[in-house]
C-alpha positions as CSV (number, residue, x, y, z in Angstrom):
1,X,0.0,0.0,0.0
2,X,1.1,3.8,-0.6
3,X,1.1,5.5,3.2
4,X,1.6,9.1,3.1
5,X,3.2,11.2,5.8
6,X,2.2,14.6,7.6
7,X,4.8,16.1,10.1
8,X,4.5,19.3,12.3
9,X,6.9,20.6,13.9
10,X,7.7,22.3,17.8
11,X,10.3,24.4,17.9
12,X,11.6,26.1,21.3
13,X,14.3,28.6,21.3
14,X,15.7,30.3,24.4
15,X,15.9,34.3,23.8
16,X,18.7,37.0,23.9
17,X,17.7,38.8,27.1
18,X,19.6,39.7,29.6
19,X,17.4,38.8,33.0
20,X,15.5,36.1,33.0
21,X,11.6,35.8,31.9
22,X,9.8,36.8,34.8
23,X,13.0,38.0,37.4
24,X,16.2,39.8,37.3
25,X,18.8,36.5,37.3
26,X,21.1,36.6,34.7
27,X,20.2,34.9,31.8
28,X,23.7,32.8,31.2
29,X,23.7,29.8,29.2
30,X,27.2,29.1,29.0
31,X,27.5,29.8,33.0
32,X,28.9,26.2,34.2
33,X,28.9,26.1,37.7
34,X,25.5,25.1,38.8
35,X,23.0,27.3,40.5
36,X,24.3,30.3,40.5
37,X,21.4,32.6,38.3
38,X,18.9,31.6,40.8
39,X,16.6,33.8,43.2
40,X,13.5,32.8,45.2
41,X,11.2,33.9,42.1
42,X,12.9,31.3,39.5
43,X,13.1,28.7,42.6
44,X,9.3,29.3,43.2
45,X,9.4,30.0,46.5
46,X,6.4,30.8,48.4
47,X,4.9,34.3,48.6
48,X,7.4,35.5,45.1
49,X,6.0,37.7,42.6
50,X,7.2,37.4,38.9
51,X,7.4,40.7,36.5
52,X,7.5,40.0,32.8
53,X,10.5,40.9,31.0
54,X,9.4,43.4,28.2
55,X,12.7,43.0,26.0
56,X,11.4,39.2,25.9
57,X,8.1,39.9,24.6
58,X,9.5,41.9,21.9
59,X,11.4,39.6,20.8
60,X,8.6,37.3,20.4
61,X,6.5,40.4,18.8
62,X,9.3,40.9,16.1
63,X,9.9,37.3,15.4
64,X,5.7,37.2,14.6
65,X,6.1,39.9,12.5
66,X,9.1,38.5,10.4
67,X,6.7,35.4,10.2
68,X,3.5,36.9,8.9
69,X,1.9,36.7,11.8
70,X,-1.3,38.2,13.0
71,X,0.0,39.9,16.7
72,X,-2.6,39.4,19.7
73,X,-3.7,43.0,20.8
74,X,-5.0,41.4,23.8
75,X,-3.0,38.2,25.4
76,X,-2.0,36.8,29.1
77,X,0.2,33.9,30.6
78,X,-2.0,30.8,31.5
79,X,-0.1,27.9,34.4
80,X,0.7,24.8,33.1
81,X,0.1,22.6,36.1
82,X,2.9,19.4,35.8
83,X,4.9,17.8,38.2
84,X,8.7,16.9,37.2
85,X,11.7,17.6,39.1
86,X,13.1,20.2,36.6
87,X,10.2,22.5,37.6
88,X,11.0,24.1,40.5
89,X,6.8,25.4,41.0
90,X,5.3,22.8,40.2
91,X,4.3,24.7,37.2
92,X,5.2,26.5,34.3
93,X,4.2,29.8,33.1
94,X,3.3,30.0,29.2
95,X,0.4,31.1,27.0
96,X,-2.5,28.9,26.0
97,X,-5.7,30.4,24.3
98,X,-4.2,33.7,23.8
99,X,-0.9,33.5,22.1
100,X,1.1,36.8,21.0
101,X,1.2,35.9,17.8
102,X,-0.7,33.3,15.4
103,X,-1.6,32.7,11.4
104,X,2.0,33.1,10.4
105,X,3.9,31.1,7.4
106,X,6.9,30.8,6.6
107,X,8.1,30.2,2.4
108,X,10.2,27.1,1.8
109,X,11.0,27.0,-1.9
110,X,7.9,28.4,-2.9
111,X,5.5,26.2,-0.9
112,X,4.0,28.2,2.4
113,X,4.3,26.3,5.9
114,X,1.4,27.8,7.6
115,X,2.5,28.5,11.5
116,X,-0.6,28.0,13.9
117,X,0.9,29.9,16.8
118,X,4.2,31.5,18.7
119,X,4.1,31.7,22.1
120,X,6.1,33.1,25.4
121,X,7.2,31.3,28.5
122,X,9.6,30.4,30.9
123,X,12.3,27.4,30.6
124,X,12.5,24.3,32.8
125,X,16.1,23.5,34.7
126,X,18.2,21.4,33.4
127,X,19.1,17.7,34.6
128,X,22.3,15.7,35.4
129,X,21.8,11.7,35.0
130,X,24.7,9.7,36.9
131,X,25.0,6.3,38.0
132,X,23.0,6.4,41.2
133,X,21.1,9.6,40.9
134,X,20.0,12.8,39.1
135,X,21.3,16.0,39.7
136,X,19.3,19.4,39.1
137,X,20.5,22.7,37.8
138,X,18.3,25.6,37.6
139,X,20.4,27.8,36.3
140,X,17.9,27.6,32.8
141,X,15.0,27.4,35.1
142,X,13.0,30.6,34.3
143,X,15.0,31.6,31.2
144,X,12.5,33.2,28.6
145,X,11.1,30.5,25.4
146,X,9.2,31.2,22.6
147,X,7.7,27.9,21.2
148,X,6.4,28.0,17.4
149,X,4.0,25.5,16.4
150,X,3.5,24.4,12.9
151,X,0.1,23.7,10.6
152,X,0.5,19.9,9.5
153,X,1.7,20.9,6.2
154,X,5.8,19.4,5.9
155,X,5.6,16.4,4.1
156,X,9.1,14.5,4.8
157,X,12.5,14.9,7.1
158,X,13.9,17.5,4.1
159,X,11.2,20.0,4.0
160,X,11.2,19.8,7.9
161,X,15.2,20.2,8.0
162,X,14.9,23.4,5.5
163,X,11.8,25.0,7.8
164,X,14.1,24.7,10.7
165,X,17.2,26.1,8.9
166,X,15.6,28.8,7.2
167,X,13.7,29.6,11.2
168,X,17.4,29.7,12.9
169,X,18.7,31.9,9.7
170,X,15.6,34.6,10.6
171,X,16.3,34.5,14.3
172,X,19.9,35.4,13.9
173,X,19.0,38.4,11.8
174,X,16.3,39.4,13.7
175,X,19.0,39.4,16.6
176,X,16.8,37.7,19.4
177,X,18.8,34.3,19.2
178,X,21.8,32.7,18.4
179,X,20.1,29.4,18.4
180,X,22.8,27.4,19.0
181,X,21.4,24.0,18.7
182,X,24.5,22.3,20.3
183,X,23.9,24.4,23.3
184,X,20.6,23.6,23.9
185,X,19.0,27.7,22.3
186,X,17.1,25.9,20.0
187,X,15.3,22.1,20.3
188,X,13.1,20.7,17.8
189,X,10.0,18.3,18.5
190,X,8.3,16.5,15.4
191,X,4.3,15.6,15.5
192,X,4.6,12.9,12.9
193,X,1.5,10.9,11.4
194,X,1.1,8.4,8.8
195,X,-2.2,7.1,7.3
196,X,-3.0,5.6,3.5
197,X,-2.5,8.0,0.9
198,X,-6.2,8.1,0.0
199,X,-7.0,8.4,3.5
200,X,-9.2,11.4,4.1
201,X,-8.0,11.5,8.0
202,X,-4.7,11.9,9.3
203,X,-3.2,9.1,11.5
204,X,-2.2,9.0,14.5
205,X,0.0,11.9,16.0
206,X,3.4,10.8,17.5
207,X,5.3,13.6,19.2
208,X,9.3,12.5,18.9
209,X,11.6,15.3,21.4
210,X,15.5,15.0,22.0
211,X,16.2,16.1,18.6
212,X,19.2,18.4,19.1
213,X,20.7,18.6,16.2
214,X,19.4,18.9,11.8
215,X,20.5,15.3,11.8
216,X,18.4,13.8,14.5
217,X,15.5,16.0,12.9
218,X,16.4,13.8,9.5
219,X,17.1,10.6,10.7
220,X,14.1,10.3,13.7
221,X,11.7,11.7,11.1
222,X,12.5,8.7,8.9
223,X,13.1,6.1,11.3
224,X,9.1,7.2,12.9
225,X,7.4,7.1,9.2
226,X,9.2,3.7,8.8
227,X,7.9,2.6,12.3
228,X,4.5,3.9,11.6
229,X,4.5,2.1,8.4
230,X,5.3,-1.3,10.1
231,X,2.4,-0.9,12.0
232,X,0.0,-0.1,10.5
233,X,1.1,-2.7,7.8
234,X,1.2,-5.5,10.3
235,X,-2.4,-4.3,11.1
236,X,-2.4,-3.0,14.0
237,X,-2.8,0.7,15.4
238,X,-0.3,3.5,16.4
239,X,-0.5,4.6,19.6
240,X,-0.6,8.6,20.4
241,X,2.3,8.7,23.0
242,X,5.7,10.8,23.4
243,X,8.5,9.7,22.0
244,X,12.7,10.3,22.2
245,X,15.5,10.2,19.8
246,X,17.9,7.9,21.0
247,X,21.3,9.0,19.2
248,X,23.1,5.9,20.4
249,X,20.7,3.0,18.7
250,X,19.3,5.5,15.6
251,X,15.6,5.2,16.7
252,X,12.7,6.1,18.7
253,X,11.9,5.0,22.1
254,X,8.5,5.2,23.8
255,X,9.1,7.8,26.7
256,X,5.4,8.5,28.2
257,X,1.4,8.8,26.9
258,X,0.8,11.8,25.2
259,X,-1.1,14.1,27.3
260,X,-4.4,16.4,26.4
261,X,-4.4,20.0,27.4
262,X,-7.1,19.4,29.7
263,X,-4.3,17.1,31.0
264,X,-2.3,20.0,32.6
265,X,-5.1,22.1,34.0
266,X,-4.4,25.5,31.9
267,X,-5.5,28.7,34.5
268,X,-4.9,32.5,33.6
269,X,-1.9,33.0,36.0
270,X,-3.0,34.9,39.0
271,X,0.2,36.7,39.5
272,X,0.4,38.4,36.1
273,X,-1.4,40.9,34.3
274,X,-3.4,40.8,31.1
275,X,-0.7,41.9,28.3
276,X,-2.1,44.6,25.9
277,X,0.1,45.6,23.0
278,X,-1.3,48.5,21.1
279,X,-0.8,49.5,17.5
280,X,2.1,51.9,18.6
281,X,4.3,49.5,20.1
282,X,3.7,46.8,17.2
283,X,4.9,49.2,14.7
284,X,8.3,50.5,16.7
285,X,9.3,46.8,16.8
286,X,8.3,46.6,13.1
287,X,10.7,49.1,12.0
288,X,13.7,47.4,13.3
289,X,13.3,44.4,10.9
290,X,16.0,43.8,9.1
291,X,16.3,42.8,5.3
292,X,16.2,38.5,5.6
293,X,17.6,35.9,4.5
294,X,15.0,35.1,1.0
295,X,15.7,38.7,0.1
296,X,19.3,38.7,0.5
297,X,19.7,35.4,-1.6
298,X,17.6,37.4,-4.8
299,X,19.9,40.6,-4.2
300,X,23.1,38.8,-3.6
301,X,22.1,37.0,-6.8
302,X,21.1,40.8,-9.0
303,X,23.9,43.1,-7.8
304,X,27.2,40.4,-7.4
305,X,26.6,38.0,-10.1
306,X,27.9,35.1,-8.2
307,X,27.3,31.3,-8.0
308,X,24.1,29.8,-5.5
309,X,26.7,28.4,-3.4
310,X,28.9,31.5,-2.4
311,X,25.3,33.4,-2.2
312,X,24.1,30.5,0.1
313,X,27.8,30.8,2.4
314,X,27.4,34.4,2.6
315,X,23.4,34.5,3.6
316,X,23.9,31.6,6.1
317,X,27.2,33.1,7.6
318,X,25.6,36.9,7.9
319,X,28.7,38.5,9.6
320,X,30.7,37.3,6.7
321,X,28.1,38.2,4.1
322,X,28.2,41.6,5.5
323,X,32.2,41.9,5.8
324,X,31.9,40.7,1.9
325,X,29.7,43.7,0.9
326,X,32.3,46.0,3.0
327,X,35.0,44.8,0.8
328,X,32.9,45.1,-2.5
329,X,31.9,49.0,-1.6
330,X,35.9,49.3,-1.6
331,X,36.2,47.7,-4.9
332,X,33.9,49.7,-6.2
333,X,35.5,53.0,-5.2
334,X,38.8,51.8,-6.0
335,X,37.4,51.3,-9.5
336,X,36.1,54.5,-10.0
337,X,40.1,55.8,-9.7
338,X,41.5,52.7,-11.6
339,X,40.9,53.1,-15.6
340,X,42.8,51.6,-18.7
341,X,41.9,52.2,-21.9
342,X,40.8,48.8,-22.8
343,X,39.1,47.9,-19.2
344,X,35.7,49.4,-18.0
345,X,34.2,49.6,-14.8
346,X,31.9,47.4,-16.7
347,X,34.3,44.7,-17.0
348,X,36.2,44.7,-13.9
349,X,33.3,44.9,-11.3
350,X,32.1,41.2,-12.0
351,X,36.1,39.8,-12.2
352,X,36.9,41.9,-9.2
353,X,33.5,40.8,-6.8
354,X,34.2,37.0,-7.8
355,X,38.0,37.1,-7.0
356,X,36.8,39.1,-3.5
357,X,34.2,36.2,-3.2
358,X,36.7,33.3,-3.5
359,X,39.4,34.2,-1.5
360,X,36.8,35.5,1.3
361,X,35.4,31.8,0.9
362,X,38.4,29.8,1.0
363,X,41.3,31.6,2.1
364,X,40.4,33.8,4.2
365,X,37.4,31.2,5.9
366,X,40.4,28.8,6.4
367,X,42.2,31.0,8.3
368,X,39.3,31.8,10.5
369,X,38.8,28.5,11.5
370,X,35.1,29.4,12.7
371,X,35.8,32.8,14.5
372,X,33.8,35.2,13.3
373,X,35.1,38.6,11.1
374,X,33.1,40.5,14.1
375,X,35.3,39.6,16.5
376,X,38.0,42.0,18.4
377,X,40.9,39.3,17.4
378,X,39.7,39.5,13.8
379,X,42.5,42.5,12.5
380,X,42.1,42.6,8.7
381,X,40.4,45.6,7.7
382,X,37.5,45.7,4.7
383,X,39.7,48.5,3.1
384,X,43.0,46.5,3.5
385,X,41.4,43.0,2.3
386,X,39.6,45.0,-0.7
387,X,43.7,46.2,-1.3
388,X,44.6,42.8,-1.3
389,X,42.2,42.0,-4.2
390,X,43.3,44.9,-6.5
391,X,46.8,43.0,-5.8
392,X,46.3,40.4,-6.9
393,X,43.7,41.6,-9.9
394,X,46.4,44.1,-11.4
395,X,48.8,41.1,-11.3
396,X,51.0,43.1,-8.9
397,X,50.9,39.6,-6.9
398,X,51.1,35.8,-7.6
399,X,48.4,33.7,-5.6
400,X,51.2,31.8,-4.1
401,X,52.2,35.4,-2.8
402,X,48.8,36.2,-2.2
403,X,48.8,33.1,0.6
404,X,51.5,34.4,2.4
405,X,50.7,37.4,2.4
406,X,47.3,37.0,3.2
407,X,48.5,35.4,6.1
408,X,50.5,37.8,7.3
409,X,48.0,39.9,7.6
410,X,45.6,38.4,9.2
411,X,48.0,37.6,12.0
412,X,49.4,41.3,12.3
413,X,46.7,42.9,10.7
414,X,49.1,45.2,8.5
415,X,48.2,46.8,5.1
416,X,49.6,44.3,2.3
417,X,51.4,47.3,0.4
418,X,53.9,47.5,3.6
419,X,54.4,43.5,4.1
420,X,55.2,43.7,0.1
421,X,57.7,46.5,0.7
422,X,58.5,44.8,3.6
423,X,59.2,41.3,2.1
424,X,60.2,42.2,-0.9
425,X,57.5,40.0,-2.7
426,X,57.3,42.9,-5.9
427,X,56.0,40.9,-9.3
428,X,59.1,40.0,-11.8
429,X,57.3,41.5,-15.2
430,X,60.1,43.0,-16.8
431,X,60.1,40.4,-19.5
432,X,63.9,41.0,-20.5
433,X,65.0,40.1,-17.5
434,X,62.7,36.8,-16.7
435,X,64.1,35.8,-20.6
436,X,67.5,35.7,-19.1
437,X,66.4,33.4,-16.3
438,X,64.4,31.1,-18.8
439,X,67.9,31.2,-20.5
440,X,69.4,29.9,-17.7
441,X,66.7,27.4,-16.5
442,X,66.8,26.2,-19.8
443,X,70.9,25.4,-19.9
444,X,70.5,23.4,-16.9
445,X,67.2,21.0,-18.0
446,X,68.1,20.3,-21.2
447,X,65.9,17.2,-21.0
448,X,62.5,18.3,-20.2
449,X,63.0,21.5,-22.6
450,X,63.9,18.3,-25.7
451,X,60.9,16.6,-24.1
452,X,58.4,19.7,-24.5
453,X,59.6,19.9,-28.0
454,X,58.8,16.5,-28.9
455,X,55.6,17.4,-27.7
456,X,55.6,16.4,-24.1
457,X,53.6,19.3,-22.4
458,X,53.6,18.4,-18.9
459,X,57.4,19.1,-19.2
460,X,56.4,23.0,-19.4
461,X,54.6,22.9,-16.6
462,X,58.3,21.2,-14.9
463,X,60.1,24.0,-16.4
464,X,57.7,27.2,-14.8
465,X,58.8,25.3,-11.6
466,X,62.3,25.7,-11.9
467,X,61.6,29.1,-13.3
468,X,58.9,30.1,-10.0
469,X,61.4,28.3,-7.8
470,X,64.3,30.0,-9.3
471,X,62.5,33.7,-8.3
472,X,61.1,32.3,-5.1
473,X,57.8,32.9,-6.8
474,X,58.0,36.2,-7.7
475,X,57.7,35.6,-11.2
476,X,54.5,36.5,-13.2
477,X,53.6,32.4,-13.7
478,X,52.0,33.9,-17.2
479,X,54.8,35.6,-18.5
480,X,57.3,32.8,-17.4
481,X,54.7,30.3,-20.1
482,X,54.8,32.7,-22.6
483,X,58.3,33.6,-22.5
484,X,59.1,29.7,-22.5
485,X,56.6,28.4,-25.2
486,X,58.7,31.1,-28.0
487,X,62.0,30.1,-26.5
488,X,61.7,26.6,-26.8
């Protein structure tokens, strides 16, 4: 039989703030010693008041808006009444009936995922498993969490892995989290169903959790249609429980039974006003979007000219994309200076911006080694890197040259006209003079420059070698072929 699948998805991600969601702790994911951003408000302790943190709901407010969503002009926090020992109250405060933000979608490659909801609340400690017992830090306990929930509308583990991508890309732009998924800023739960592919109803929901990473979205997606699939082939029925993503065997494992609302006894929470978020306050926060990732890919794509993949490094790395169009704005006003009469802006602009593009992606990327061009350690100028380009473009440089130099100044941040001065590393063009040391190479491989004759053309390549090694590579590697090819 042909089954068909239909996957939602839950996605929580811890925000930017700096207090927690409804106290003033430190919000501090990367603190390691336990229980140290804790107060009697985040600890629940009797008679404690929470305040909601306002930086918190805008976050949520602008992530709504960057998603289409319709924002709530009235909304409250609701209890969620469970017991587990990560909850230090016994209960959590979210947002049930009135969410801040609902009717949203997001565009994956032209088909709309519709989003039902996004909502605010406050994060659940974290626990230690050992041997004997369980250990509990609540230095997460009360951090601020924005859960979106999906519409039923992803059809298989790759639409679901490029929602989530392209949701993590829009978050770092917007600037309310780095979603770090390795750190726990963003976790991913899948409502996955499978039913006949005629079937007019959906199948059973299974909620699968403990997916902390894009590849445990993939592979537990699969794994849990497959399951499903068994199932329902070996006739019998799917049952609606909670499941986990066990890393170690590559499956799902049943954890619990999955639980109705009605099941945590929702309330309006006593302790906490009714928000209201009028038109004027909306439209601030609307004004500080930025320009997002789909419309940077169709720009990158109109003004640069350059391949999908650079464009696809440059919008998912956005402090190098930016650093890229920092360098470009250089080229461009170096151009305006630099004129020959057979060369035109024109021309040049395209050569120059891919040359910028390929050395930001490769060279300079590998000498990064993940830190990011924002950082105080980072010491290469746009203006010295866009230098660098015209370097190498006006043939002043080799691209062996171009390596060291490169390096060079990425370690002492210099400009590369002084570590050229410096180094000596000027281009050999006078062609009279690199004659006399093909001349010279020539005498003393008397073999490979017979074997190039007789038609052998790897031998050349042996020959601008010598020639390169001969100049310690300050030869212009063009000049030394030409100069060769009428010798010989």
């Amino acid at each position: 039989m042909n089954y068909s699948s239909v996957i939602g998805l839950e996605i929580h991600v811890e925000l930017k703030t700096k207090s927690k969601m409804f106290c003033s702790c430190l919000n501090d994911s990367n603190e390691k010693t336990a229980n140290v951003n804790v107060c009697p408000i985040c600890l629940g302790h009797p008679g404690t008041l929470p305040v909601i943190n306002k930086e918190a709901v805008r976050k949520v407010v602008k992530t709504g808006l960057a998603l289409n969503c319709q924002i709530s002009e009235h909304s409250k926090f609701d209890r969620k009444n469970y017991f587990y020992p990560d909850l230090p109250k016994g209960y959590q405060i979210s947002q049930y009936d009135f969410p801040l933000c609902k009717n949203g979608f997001l565009e994956i490659e032209g088909k709309r995922i519709r989003i039902n909801r996004i909502h605010l609340e406050e994060d659940v400690g974290r626990l230690i498993h050992e041997k004997d017992n369980s250990l509990v830090d609540f230095n997460r306990a009360g951090v601020p969490l924005m859960e979106l929930v999906t519409e039923p509308d992803i059809k298989g583990a790759g639409e679901a892995i490029k929602f989530a991508e392209e949701f993590q890309l829009i978050l770092r732009y917007l600037g309310v989290s780095d979603a770090d998924m390795e750190k726990g800023q963003m976790r991913v739960e899948a409502n996955i169903s499978v039913s006949l592919e005629k079937s007019k109803t959906l199948g059973t929901k299974v909620e699968v959790k403990n997916l902390n990473s894009f590849r445990a979205v993939e592979k537990a997606i699969d794994y849990e249609i497959e399951r499903q699939i068994n199932i329902l082939e070996s006739k019998k029925k799917v049952i609606q429980e909670t499941r986990g993503w066990s890393e170690k065997e590559l499956k799902t494992v049943s954890q619990r039974t999955k639980e109705e609302a009605h099941d945590y006894r929702y309330f309006p929470e006593p302790d906490l006003p009714p928000l209201h978020l009028d038109s004027h306050f909306v439209n601030d926060i609307r004004k500080e979007l930025p320009e997002f990732p789909f419309n940077k890919r169709i720009r990158f794509k109109d003004e640069y000219q350059i391949d999908e993949k650079q464009i696809e490094n440059f919008v998912s790395n956005k402090d190098l994309g930016e650093y890229f169009e920092k360098v470009v704005s250089e080229l461009r006003d170096w151009l305006k200076n630099y004129r020959t009469e057979e060369k035109t802006e024109e021309q040049d602009y395209p050569k120059l911006v891919r040359v910028a593009a390929n050395y930001i992606l490769t060279d300079l990327q590998g000498l990064l080694k993940g830190m990011s061009v924002e950082s105080e350690d980072f010491l290469i100028t746009p203006e010295n890197f866009a230098e660098f380009i015209t370097l190498i473009y006006k043939g002043t440089i080799s691209s062996k040259m171009a390596k060291s130099i490169l390096k060079e100044m990425f370690l002492k941040g210099k400009d590369p006209s002084h570590i050229i001065e410096k180094e000596g590393l000027v281009l050999i063009t006078d062609e009279s003079e690199l004659e006399k040391i093909v001349k010279d190479v020539l005498k003393e491989n008397p073999k490979p420059a017979e074997d190039y004759r007789k038609g052998k053309e790897t031998a050349l390549q042996f020959l601008i070698g010598k020639v390169m090694a001969h100049t310690n590579s300050k030869a212009d590697p063009g000049k030394v072929s030409k100069i060769l090819k009428e010798t010989l």
